[in-house]
C-alpha positions in Angstrom: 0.0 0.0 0.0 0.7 4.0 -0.9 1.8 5.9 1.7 -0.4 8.0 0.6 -3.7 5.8 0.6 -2.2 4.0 4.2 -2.5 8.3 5.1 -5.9 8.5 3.6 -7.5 5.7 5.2 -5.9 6.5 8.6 -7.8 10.2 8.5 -10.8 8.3 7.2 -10.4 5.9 10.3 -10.2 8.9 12.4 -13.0 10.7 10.9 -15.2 7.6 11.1 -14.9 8.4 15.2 -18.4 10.5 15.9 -16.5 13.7 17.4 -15.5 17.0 15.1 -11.8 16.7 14.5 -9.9 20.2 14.5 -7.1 20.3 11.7 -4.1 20.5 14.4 -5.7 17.1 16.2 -5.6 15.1 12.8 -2.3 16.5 11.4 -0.7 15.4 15.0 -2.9 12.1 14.9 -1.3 11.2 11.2 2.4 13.0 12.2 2.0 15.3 8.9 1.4 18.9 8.4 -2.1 20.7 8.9 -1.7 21.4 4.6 -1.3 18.1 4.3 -4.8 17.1 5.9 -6.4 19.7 4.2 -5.4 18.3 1.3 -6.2 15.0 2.0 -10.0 16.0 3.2 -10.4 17.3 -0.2 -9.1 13.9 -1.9 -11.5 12.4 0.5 -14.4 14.6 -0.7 -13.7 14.0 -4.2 -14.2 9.7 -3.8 -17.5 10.8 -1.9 -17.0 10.8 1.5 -18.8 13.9 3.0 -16.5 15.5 4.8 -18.3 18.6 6.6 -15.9 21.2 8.0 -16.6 24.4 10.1 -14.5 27.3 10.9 -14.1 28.8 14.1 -12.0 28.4 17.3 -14.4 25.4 17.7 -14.6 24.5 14.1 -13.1 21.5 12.5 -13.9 18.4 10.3 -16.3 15.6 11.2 -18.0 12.7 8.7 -21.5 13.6 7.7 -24.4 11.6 6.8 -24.1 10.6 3.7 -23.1 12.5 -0.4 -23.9 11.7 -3.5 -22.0 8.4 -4.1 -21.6 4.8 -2.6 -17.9 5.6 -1.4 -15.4 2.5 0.6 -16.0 1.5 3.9 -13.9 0.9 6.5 -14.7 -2.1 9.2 -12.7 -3.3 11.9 -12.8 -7.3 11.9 -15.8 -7.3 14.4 -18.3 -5.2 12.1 -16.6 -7.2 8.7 -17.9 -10.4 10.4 -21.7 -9.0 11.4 -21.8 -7.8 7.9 -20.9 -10.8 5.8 -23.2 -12.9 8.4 -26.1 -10.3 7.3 -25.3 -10.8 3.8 -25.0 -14.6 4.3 -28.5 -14.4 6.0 -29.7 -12.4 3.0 -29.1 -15.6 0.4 -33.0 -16.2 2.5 -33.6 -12.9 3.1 -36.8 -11.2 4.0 -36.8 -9.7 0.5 -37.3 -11.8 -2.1 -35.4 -11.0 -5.4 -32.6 -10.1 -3.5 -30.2 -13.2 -3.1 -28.1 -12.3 -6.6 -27.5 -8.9 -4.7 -26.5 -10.5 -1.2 -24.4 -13.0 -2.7 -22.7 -10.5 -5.0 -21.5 -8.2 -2.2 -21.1 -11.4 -0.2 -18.2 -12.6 -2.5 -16.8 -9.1 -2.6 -16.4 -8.5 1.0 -14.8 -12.4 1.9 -12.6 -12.1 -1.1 -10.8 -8.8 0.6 -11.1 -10.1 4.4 -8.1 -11.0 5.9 -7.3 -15.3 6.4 -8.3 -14.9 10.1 -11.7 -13.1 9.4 -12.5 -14.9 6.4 -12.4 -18.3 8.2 -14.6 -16.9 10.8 -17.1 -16.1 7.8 -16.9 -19.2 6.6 -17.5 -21.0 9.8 -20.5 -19.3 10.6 -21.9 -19.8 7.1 -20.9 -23.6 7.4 -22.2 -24.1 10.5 -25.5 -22.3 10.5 -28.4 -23.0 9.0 -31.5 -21.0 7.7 -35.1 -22.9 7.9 -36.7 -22.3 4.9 -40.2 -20.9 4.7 -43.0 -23.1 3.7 -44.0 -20.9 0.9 -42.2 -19.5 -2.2 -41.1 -16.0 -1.2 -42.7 -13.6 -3.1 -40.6 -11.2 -5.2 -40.3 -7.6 -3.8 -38.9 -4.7 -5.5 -36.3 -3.1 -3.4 -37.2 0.2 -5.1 -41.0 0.2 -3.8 -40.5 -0.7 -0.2 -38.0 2.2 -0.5 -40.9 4.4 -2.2 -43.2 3.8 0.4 -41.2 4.3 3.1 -41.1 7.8 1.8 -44.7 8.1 1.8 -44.4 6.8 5.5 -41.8 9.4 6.2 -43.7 12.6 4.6 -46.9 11.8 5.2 -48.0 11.9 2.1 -51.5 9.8 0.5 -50.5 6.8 -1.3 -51.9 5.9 -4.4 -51.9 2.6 -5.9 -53.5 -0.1 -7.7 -53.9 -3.8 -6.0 -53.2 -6.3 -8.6 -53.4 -9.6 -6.3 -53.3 -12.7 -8.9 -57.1 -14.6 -8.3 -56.6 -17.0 -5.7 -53.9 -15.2 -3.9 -54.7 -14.5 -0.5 -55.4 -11.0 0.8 -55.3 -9.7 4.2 -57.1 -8.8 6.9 -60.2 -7.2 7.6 -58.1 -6.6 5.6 -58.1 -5.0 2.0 -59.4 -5.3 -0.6 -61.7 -8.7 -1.7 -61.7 -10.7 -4.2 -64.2 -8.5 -5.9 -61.6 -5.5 -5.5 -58.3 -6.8 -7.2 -57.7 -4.3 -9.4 -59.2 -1.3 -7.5 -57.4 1.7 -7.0 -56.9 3.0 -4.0 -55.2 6.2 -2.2 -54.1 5.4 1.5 -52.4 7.2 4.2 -49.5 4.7 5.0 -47.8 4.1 8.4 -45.8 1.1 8.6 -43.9 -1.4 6.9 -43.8 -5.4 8.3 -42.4 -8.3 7.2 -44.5 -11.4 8.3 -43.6 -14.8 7.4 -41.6 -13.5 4.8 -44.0 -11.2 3.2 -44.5 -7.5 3.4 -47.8 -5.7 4.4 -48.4 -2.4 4.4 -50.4 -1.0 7.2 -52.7 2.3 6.0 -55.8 3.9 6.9 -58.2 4.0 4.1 -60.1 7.2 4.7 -62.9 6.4 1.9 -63.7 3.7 4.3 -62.4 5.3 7.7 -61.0 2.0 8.5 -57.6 0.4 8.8 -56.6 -1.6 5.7 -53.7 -4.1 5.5 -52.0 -4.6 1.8 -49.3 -7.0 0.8 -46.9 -5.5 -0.9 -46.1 -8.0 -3.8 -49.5 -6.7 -5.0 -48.8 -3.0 -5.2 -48.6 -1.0 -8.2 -47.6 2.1 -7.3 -49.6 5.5 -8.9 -47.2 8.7 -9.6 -47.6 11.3 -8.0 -48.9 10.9 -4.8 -51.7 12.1 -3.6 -52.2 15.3 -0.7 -50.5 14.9 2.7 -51.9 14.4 5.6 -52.2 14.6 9.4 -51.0 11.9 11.0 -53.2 9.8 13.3 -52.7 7.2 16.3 -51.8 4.2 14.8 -54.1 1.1 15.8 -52.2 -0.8 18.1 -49.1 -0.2 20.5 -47.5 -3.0 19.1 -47.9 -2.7 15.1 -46.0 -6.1 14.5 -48.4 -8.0 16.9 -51.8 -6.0 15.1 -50.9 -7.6 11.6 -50.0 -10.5 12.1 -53.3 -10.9 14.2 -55.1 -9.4 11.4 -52.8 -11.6 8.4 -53.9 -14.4 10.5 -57.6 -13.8 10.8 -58.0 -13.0 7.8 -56.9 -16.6 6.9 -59.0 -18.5 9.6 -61.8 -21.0 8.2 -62.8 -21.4 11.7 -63.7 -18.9 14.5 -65.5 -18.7 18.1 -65.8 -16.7 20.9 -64.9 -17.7 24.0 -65.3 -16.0 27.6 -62.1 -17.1 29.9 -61.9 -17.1 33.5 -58.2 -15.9 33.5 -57.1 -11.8 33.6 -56.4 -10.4 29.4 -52.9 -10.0 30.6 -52.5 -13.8 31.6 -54.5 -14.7 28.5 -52.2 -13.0 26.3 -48.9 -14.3 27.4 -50.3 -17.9 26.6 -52.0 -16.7 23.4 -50.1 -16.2 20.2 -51.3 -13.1 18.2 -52.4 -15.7 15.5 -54.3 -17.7 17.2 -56.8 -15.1 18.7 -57.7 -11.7 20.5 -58.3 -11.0 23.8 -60.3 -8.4 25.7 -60.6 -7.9 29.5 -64.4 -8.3 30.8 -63.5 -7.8 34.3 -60.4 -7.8 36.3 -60.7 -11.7 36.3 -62.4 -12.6 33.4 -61.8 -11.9 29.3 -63.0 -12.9 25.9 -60.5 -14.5 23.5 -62.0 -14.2 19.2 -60.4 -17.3 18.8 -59.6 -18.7 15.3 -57.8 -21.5 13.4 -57.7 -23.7 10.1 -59.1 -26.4 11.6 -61.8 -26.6 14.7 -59.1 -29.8 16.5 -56.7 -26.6 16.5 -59.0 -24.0 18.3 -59.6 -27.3 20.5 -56.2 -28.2 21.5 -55.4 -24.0 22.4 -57.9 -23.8 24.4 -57.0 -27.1 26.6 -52.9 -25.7 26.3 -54.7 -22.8 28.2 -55.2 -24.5 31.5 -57.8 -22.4 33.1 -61.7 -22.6 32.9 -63.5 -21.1 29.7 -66.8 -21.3 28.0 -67.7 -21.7 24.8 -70.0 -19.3 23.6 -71.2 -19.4 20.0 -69.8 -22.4 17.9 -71.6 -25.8 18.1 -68.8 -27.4 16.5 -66.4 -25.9 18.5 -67.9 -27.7 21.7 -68.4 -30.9 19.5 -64.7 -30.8 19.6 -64.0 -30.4 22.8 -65.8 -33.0 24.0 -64.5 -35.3 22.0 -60.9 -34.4 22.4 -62.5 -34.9 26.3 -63.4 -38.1 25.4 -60.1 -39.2 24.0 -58.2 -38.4 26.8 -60.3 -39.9 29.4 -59.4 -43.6 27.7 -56.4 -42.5 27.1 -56.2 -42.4 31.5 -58.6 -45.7 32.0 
């Protein structure tokens, strides 16, 4: 290496600290002359590191948050290693379409990392293993979740057309039906989330003043947006735990509601968010909307429950129960 590009990537090393550096500091940091580092800011500017500088007794030169370009990173062993294990994770990454990418900057980074880090990569990739999902991951555009975080960001409407292939499941209470694919619609957006490998999109649809859930995959986006808006409380204190509720709903072919004789908070920490809601009746008492693919399911969460419940409006649901009763009483005798 240089001397001069050992020089450069020492002041980039010492800009990479979070602290403004004054020009006497770095040119005593480096052992050159103050000239010298203002030279060398300005060869760092020009290969698009943005370099801010102030002037001022207190002035000096700090990294700032980002220019125009993609410039080299430096990363010290420990951060070379969490990236290439992100990367590695990405070959099954949350969005799909993007393995090629992850495994192109994957082979970039191990071929530069030195023996010693490289065979940490490598035993980490060899020795973990990612579970597959049990559906194909659906193929995401980098590009849109990126657009409509924007939209989250400025608060600006949304507009977009759902083009969900027939058969394709929607979401919860969740927008649009079957009879909709194809509808436009313009949304205020508020979050992101990735469930089970998928994206939703959490809005509020103000045509129907109700919250809609969208998957993403089935977004076409509409340019410009529309008008910005005010933003409202979202839905839920926990966003993640909403939509996957909802998702999961929305895909139950069975349902009932049941009244518990257990406190909501106790009911929730032994209740998944897919398997049902729960809302207090009393401080001792609460009433789980539970739902499932399968009425043996609903059956065997309730029992996992442990606690006294009723059964309040599903025949078949009951049916179940006592026969899953049944079974386990010769199972005993």
């Amino acid at each position: 290496m240089s001397q001069t590009a050992a020089r450069l990537l020492g002041l980039l090393s010492l800009l990479m600290v979070p602290r403004t550096w004054s020009g006497t500091d770095l040119a005593e940091r480096l052992n050159v002359s103050s000239r010298t580092v203002r030279n060398d800011i300005g060869t760092l500017r020009d290969l698009g590191y943005p370099v801010e500088g102030t002037r001022g007794g207190e002035g000096g030169y700090r990294l700032g948050s980002g220019g125009s370009t993609v410039p080299p990173l430096l990363l010290n062993p420990d951060e070379a290693v969490a990236v290439a294990v992100g990367l590695h994770s990405g070959l099954s990454c949350i969005i799909g379409g993007m393995e090629e990418t992850s495994a192109q900057a994957l082979a970039k980074l191990e071929q530069i990392l030195p023996a010693g880090v490289r065979n940490r990569v490598k035993n980490l990739a060899h020795f973990t293993v990612p579970l597959a999902g049990n559906h194909p991951m659906p193929i995401v555009d980098p590009n849109l979740l990126t657009l409509i975080i924007e939209y989250c960001h400025s608060h600006e409407r949304f507009r977009f057309t759902y083009n969900s292939a027939s058969g394709a499941s929607s979401s919860p209470g969740v927008t649009p039906s079957e009879q909709e694919r194809g509808r436009e619609f313009e949304v205020e957006p508020y979050r992101l989330v990735n469930h089970q490998h998928r994206w939703f999109l959490l809005t509020f649809d103000s045509e129907e003043e109700d919250w809609a859930i969208f998957r993403v995959e089935h977004i076409v986006p509409k340019l410009p947006g529309g008008r910005r808006f005010e933003p409202r409380a979202l839905p839920s204190d926990d966003i993640g735990a909403y939509v996957e509720r909802n998702v999961s709903a929305s895909r139950w072919k069975h349902a009932a509601t049941v009244t518990v004789d257990a406190a909501a908070p106790e009911v929730m920490k032994m209740l998944m968010p897919a398997e049902g809601t729960v809302e207090a009746l009393d401080e001792q008492r609460s009433t789980v909307k539970i739902g499932a693919e399968t009425v043996s399911t609903m059956a065997l969460t309730l029992a996992r429950l442990n606690v006294e419940f009723a059964v309040e409006d599903s025949p078949e649901l009951t049916a179940e129960l006592r026969a899953l009763s049944d079974r386990l009483r010769r199972a005993t005798t």
